[in-house]
PASEBA-1860 file (N, C-alpha, C; in nm, 3 decimals):
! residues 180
1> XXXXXXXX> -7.412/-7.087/-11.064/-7.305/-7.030/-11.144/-7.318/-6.878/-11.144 ~ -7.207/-6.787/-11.146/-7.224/-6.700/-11.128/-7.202/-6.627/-11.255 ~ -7.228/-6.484/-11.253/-7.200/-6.444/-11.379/-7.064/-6.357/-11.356 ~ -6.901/-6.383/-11.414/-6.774/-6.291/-11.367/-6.732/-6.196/-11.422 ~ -6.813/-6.177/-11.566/-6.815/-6.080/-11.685/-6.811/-5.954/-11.628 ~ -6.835/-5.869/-11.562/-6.837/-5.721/-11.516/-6.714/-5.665/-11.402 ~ -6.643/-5.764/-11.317/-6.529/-5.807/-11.229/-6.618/-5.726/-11.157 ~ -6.517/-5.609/-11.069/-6.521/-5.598/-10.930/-6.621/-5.471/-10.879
9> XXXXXXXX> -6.671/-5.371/-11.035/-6.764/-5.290/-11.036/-6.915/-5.356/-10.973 ~ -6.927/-5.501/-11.034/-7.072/-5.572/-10.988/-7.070/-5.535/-10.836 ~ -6.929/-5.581/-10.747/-6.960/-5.554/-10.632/-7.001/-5.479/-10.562 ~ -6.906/-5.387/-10.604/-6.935/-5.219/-10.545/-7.057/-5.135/-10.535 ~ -7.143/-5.180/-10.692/-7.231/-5.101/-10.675/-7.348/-5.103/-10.581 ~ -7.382/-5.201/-10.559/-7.504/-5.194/-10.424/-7.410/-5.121/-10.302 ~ -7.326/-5.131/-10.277/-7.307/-5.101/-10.134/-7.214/-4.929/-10.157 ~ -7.237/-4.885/-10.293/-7.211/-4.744/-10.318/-7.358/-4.716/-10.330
17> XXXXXXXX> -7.469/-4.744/-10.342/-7.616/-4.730/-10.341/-7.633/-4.699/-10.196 ~ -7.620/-4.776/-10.138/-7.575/-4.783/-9.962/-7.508/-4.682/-9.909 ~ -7.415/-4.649/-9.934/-7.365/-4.529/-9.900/-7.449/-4.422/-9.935 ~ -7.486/-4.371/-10.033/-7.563/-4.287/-10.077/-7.666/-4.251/-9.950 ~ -7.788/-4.380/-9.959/-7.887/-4.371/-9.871/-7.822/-4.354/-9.736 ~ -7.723/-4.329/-9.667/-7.665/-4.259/-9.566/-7.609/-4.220/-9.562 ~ -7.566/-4.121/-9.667/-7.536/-4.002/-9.687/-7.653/-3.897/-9.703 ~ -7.745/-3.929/-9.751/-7.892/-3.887/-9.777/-7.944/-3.882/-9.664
25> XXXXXXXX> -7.978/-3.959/-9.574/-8.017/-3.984/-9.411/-7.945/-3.868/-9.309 ~ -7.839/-3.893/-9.359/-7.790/-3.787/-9.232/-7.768/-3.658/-9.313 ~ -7.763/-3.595/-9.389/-7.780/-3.472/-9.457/-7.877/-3.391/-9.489 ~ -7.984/-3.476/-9.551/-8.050/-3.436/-9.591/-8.242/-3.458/-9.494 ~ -8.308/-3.363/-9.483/-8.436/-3.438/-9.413/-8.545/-3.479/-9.470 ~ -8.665/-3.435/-9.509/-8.741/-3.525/-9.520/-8.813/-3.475/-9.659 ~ -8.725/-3.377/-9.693/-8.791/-3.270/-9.819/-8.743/-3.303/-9.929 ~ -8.701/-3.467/-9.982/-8.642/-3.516/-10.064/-8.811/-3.638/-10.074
33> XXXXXXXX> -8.854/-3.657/-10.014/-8.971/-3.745/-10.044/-9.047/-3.643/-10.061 ~ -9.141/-3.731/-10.133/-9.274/-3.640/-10.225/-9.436/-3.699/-10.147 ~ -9.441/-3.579/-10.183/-9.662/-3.549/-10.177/-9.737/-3.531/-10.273 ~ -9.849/-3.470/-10.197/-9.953/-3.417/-10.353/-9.904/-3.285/-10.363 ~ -9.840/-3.219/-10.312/-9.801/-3.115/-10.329/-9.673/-3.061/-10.343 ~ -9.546/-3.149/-10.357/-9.449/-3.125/-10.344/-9.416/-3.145/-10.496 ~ -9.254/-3.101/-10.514/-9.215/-3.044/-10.647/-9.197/-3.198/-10.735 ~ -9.177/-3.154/-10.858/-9.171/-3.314/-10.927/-9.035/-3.365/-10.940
41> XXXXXXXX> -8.981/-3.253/-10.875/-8.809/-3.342/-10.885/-8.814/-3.420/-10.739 ~ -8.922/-3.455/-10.668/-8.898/-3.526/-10.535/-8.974/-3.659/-10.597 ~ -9.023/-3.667/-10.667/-9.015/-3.821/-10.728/-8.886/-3.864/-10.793 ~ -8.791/-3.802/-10.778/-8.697/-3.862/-10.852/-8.557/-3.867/-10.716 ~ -8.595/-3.801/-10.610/-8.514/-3.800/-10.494/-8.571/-3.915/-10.381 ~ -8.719/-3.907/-10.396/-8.759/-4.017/-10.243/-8.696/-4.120/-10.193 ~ -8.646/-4.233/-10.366/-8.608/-4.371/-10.321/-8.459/-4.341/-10.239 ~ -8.404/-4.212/-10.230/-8.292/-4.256/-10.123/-8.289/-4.201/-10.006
49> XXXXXXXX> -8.410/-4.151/-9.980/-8.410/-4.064/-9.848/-8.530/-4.202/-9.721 ~ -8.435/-4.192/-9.610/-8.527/-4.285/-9.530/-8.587/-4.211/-9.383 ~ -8.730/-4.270/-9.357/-8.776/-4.194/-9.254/-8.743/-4.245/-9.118 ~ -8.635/-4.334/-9.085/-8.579/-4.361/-8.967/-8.477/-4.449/-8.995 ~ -8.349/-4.399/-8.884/-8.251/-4.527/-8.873/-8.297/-4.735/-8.949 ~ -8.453/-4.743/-8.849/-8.488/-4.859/-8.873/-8.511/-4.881/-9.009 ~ -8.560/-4.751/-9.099/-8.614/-4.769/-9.198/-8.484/-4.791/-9.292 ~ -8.387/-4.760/-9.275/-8.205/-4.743/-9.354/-8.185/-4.876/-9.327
57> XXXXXXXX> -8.198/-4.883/-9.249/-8.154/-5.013/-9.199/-8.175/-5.141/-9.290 ~ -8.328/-5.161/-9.246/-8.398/-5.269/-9.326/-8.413/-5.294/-9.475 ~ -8.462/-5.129/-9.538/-8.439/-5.154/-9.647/-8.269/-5.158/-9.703 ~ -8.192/-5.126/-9.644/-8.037/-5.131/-9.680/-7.996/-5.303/-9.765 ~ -8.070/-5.382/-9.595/-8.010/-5.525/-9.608/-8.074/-5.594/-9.665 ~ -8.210/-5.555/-9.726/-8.301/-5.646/-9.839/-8.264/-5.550/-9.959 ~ -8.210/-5.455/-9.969/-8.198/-5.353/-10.101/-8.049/-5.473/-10.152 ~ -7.953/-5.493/-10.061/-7.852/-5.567/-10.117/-7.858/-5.735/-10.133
65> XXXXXXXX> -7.981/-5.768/-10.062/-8.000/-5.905/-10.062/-8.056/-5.945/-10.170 ~ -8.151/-5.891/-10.210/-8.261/-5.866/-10.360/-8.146/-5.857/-10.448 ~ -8.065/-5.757/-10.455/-7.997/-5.721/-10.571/-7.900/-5.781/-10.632 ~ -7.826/-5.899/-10.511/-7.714/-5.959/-10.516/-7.755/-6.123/-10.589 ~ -7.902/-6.105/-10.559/-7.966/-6.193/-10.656/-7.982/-6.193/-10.774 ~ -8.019/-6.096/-10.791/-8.086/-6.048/-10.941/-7.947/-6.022/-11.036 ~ -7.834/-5.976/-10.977/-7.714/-5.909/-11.077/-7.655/-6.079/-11.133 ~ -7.697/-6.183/-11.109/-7.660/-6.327/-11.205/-7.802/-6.314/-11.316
73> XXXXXXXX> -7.845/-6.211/-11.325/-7.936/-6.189/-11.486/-7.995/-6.109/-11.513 ~ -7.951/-5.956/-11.446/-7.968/-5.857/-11.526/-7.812/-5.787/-11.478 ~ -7.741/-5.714/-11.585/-7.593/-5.645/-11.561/-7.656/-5.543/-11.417 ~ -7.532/-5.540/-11.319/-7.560/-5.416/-11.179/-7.622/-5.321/-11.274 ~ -7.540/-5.233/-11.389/-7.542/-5.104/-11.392/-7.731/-5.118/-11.429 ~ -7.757/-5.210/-11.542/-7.908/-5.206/-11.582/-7.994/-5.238/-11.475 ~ -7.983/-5.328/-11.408/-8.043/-5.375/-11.307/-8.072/-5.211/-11.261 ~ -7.997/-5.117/-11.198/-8.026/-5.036/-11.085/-8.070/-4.902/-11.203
81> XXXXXXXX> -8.060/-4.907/-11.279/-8.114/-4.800/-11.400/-8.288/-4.827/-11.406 ~ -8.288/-4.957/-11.399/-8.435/-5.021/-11.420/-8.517/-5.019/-11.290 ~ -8.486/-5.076/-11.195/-8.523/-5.050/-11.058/-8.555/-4.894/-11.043 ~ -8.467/-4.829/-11.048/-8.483/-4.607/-11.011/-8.601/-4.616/-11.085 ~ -8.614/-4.623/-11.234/-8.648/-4.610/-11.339/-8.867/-4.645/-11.319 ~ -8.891/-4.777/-11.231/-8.963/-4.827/-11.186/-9.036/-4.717/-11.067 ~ -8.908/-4.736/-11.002/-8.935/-4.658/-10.866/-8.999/-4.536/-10.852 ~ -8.954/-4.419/-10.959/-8.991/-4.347/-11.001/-9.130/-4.364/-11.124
89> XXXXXXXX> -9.129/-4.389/-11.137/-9.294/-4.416/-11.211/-9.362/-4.459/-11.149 ~ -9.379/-4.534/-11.040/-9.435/-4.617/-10.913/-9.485/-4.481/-10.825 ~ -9.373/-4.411/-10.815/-9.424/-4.323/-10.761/-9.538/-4.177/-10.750 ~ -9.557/-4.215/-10.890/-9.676/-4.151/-10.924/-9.842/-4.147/-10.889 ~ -9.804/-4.332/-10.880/-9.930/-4.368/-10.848/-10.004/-4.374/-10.698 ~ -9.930/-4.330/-10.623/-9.913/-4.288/-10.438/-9.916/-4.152/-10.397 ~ -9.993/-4.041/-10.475/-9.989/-3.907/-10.406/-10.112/-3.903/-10.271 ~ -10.006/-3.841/-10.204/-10.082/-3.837/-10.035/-10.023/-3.702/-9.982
97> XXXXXXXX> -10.084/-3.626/-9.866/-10.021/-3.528/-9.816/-9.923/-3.556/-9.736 ~ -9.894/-3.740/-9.709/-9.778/-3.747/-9.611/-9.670/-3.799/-9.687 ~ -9.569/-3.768/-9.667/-9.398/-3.778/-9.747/-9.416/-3.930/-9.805 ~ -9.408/-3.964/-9.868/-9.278/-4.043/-9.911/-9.212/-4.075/-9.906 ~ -9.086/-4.208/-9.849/-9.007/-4.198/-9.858/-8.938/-4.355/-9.892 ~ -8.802/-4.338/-9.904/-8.788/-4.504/-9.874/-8.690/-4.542/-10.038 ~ -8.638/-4.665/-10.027/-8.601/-4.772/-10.107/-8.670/-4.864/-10.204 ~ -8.802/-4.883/-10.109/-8.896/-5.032/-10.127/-8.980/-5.019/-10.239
105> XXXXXXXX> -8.992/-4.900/-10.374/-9.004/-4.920/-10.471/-8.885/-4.953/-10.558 ~ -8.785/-4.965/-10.520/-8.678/-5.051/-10.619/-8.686/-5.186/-10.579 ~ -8.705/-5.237/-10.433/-8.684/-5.351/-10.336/-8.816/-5.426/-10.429 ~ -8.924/-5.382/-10.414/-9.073/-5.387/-10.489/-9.050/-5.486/-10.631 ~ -8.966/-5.395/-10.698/-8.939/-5.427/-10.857/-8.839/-5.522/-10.864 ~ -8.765/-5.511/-10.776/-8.649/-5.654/-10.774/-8.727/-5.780/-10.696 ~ -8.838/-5.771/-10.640/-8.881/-5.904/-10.600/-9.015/-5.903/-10.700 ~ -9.056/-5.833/-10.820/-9.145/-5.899/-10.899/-9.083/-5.955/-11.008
113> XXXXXXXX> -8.939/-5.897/-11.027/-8.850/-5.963/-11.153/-8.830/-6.120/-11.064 ~ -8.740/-6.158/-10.930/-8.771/-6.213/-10.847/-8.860/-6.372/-10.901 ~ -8.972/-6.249/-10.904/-9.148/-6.356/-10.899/-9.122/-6.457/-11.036 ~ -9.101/-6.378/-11.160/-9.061/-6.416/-11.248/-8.994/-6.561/-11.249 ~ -8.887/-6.520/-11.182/-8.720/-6.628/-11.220/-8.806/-6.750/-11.137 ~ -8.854/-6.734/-11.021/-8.936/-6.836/-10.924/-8.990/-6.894/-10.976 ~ -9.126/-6.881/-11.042/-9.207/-6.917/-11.140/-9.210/-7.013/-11.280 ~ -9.060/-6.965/-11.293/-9.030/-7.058/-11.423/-8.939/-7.158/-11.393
121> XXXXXXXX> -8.802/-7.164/-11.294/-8.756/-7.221/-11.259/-8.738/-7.332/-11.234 ~ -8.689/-7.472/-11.181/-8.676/-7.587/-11.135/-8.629/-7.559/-10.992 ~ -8.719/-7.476/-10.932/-8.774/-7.477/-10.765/-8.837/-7.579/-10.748 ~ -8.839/-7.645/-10.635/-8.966/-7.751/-10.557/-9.096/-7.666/-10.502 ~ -9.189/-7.742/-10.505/-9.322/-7.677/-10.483/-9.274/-7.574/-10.301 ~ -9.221/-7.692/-10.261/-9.208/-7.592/-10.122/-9.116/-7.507/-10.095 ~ -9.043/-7.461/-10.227/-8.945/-7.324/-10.194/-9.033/-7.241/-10.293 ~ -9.125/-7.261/-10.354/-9.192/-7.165/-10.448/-9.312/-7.115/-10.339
129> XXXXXXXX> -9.360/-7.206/-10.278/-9.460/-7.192/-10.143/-9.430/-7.038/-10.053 ~ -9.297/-7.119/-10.017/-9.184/-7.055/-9.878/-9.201/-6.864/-9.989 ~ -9.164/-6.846/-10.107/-9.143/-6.771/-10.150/-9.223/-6.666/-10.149 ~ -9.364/-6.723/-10.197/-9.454/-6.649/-10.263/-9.553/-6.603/-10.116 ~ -9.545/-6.736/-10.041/-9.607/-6.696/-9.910/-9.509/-6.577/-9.826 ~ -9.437/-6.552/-9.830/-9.296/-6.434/-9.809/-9.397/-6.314/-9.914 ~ -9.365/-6.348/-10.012/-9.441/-6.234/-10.039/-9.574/-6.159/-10.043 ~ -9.666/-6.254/-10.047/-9.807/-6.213/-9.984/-9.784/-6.131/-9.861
137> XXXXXXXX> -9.691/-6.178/-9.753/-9.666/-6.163/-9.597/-9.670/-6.017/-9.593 ~ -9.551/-5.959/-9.691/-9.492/-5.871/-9.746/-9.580/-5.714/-9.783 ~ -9.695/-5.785/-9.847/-9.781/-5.705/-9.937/-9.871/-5.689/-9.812 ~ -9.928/-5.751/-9.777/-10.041/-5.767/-9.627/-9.973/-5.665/-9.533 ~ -9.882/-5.673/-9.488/-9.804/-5.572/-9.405/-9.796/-5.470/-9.461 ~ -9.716/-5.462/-9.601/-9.746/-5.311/-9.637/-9.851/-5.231/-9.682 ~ -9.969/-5.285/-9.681/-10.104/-5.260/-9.717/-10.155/-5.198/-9.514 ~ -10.097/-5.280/-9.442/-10.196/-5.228/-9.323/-10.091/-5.129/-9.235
145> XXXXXXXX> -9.960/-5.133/-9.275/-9.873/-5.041/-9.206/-9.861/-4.933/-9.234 ~ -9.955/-4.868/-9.335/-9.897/-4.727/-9.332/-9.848/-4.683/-9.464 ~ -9.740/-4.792/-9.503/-9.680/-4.742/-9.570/-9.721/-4.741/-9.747 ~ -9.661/-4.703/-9.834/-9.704/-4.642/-9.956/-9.723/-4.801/-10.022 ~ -9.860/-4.865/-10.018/-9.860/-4.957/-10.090/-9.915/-4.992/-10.195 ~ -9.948/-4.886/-10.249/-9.922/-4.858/-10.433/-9.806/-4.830/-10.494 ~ -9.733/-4.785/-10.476/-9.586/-4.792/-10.486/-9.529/-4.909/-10.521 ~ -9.559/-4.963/-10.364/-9.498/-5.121/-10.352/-9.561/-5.219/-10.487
153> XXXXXXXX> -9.692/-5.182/-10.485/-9.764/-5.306/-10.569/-9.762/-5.252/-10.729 ~ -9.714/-5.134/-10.781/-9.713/-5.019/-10.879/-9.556/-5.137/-10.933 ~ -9.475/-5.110/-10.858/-9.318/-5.163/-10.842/-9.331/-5.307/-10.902 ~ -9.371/-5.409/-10.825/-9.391/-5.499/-10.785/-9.471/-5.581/-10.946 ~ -9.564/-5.505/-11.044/-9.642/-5.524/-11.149/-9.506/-5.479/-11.252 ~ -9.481/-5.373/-11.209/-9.384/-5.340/-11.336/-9.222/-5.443/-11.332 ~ -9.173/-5.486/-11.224/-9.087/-5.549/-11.228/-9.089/-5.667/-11.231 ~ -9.208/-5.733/-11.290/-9.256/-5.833/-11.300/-9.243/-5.848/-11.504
161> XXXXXXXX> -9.337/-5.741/-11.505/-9.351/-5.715/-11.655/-9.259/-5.702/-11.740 ~ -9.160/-5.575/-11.702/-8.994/-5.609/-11.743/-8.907/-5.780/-11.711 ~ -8.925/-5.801/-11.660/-8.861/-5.952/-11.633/-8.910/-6.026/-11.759 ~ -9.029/-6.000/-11.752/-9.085/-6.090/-11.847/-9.063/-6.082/-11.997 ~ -9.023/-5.930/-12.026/-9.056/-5.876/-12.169/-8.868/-5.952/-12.179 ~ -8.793/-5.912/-12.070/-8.644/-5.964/-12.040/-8.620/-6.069/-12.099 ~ -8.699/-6.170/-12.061/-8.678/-6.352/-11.996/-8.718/-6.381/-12.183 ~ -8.796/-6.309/-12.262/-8.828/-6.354/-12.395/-8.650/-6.285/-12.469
169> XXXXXXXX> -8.605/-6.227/-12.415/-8.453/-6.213/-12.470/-8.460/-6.040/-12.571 ~ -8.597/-5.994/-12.546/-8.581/-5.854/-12.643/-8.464/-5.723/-12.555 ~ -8.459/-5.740/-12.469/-8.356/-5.610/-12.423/-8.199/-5.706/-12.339 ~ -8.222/-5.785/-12.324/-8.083/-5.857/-12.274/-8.028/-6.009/-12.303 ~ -7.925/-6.061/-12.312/-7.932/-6.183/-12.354/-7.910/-6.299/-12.136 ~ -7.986/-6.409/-12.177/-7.972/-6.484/-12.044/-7.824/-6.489/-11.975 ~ -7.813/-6.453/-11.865/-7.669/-6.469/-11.827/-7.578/-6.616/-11.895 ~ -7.658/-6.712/-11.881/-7.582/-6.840/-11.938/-7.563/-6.843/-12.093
177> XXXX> -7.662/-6.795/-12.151/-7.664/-6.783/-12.316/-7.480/-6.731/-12.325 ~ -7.425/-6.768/-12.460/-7.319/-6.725/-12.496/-7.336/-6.525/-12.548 ~ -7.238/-6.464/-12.548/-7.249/-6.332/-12.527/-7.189/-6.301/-12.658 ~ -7.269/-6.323/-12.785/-7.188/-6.275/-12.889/-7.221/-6.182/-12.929
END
């Protein structure tokens, strides 16, 4: 069941997020991700700047795949307030002299809220398997590739934790609950 309460804004917004991150890509270069030495307004620019075509790419089509999930129980606009919000605090915990850059601390926080909904659910053992083994896969790769995986796992704890503080009903009501 879906949630129809927000109409045609729910749609738009991931793929105006999307636009952004290539608009950011081709404008802008690489002085929007952060270091140990770079200014503190580049923690608040990294999550839309990407360090290759491939990298726009990939995170683009899991940034909208994740999200198109998650917006049947948290509203778009909160959902992506909370994700930045993550992303940026995540990013604290990753200072290195090499850039920063990327999506995959929002991507991070939408698959530990994700972990959550999995967890409690009426999944079968072997789509909770399929899931969680996806995400180990996930974490293993980004641990030996290079890339910022404190961030990822920074993300990943906190969007877990919000889900959770969520799922007890203190900051939102369940999409199915009545909306009074």
């Amino acid at each position: 069941m879906k949630r129809t309460d927000y109409g045609r804004n729910r749609m738009a917004l991931k793929y105006l997020i999307i636009l952004i991150f290539l608009a950011v890509y081709l404008f802008f270069g690489r002085e929007l991700g952060f270091t140990d030495k770079s200014p503190l307004w580049t923690h608040f620019t990294f999550s839309f700047q990407h360090g290759s075509v491939i990298h726009l790419i990939i995170n683009s089509f899991v940034f909208i795949s994740t999200f198109r999930v998650m917006e049947r129980f948290v509203r778009s606009w909160h959902l992506l307030l909370v994700v930045y919000f993550i992303s940026v605090v995540s990013s604290f915990s990753a200072m290195s002299g090499i850039p920063t850059v990327g999506s995959s601390g929002m991507i991070y926080a939408i698959f530990g809220m994700e972990t959550v909904i999995v967890i409690f659910n009426n999944a079968t053992a072997k789509q909770k398997g399929v899931f969680f083994f996806s995400i180990f896969f996930m974490m293993v790769v980004s641990f030996f590739n290079g890339s910022s995986f404190m961030v990822h796992m920074v993300s990943f704890v906190l969007g877990m934790l919000f889900y959770l503080v969520k799922r007890k009903g203190y900051f939102y009501k369940h999409p199915f609950q009545s909306q009074c």
